[in-house]
Steps between C-alpha positions, in 0.01 A plus 500: 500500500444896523688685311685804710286821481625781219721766626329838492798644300384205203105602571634866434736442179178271381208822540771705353539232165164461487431909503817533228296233298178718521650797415658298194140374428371878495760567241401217305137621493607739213621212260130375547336917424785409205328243372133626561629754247600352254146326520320794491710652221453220255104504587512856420685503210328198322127664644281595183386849663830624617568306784505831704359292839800291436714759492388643808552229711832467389604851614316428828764206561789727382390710819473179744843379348649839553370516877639168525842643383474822696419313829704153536886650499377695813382149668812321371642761692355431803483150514926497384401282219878477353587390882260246546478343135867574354443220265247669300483795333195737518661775267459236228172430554414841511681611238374224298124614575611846435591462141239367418229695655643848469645448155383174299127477571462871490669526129314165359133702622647819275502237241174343566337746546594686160631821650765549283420577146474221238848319343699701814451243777865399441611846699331292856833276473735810585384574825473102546906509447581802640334402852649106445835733518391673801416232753784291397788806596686478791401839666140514384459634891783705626657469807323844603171351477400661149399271157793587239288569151154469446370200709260344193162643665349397167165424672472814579593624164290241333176576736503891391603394114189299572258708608601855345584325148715786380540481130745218385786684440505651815506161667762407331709788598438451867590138502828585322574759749438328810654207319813719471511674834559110613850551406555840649600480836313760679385394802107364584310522836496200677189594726532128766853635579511761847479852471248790484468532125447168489243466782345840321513287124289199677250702638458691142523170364223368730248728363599462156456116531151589646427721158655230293198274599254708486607575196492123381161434664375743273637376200204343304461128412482641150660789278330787473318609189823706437706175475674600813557297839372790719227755516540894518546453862673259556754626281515866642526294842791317332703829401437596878667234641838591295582679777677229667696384215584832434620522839705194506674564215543863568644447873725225355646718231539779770712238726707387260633845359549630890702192536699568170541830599629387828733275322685774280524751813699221724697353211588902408611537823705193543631564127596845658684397882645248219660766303571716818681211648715480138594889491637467883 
């Protein structure tokens, strides 16, 4: 007996599941550059001449991950993923990639690579907490399309701690900073959100990603004779391409104290038609 021809509403609902499950798939495609990592870190760590090759590759998936991450919320977007597939939750997933790839992996290559000075590798498991606090609050993104504290971009602090190798102590101090600006609830740019700065931070960010691996493809399969992961170029190249974080972080601080600003002048003036109000 034939069965009775689909409806096209059910053909619809099924392209639209099966594009919701692709998107989902995409996002899922950074828990496998995850796991490539942690591959590559181990190899580079346990390698008798440095592992610096190792090393390299793992950065290059921190990049695919992070285009991965930068790209899918836009397509979940389109394709209405929370419409079509209520049951499951993408934020999870992604958030369950991102902890791992922008924090975790990141702070175990510090460690295997030796960046931090002898005896001090213990200071790695403070930014490890302090960004386990940040993805699990609440309002990590605020309802005005900002991040609220520093949004654990330890890749990117680990790539230039990396390749610059300031001296130890240095280090130290920057992960403890960033580490504590976690907690401090300035507000972060949250570049896939609408707007002209942030249409204006992708395109920046665009060319910096382009630098970025340059910069990695000429990072040699060895150290140099200096005992350093990058040559004279490369490293000048390196400090060049601070620009963007500079940026970032600049424009974000920027935001956040217009916005505080902006704060105290209407809560002045509603503390003042308060007291006006009182007096009549």
């Amino acid at each position: 007996m034939d069965q009775p021809p689909k409806s096209p509403e059910r053909k619809r609902m099924k392209t639209r599941r099966l594009f919701a499950w692709s998107v989902h798939f995409y996002t899922a495609l950074g828990l496998v550059a995850a796991g490539a990592m942690v591959v590559a870190i181990i190899e580079g760590g346990t390698a008798r001449e440095g592992g610096a090759a190792s090393f390299r590759l793992a950065f290059l998936l921190m990049v695919i991950a992070t285009v991965i991450d930068a790209t899918d919320g836009t397509l979940a977007r389109r394709v209405r993923v929370k419409e079509v597939l209520p049951g499951f939750d993408g934020r999870r997933l992604d958030d369950l990639i991102d902890f791992q790839t922008y924090t975790a992996l990141p702070l175990l290559l510090l460690f295997m690579a030796g960046i931090l000075p002898p005896g001090q590798e213990a200071w790695l498991l403070v930014p490890l907490l302090a960004s386990a606090y940040g993805f699990c609050q609440v309002s990590a993104k605020t309802d005005d399309g900002y991040f609220l504290g520093f949004p654990s971009y330890w890749n990117v602090i680990a790539f230039y701690l990396y390749v610059l190798q300031p001296p130890g102590e240095m280090a130290i101090a920057l992960l403890l900073i960033f580490s504590l600006l976690t907690f401090v609830p300035f507000r972060y740019l949250y570049p896939t959100q609408r707007g002209r700065l942030n249409r204006f931070t992708i395109q920046l960010g665009f060319l910096w990603c382009l630098l970025v691996v340059w910069i990695l493809g000429r990072l040699p399969d060895v150290k140099t004779a200096q005992d350093r992961y990058a040559d004279d170029l490369t490293w000048i190249l390196t400090v060049v391409s601070l620009f963007f974080p500079a940026y970032y972080l600049g424009m974000s601080w920027l935001v956040s104290l217009r916005l505080w600003k902006k704060r105290r002048k209407t809560l002045a003036r509603t503390t003042g038609d308060g007291a006006s109000l009182i007096q009549h």
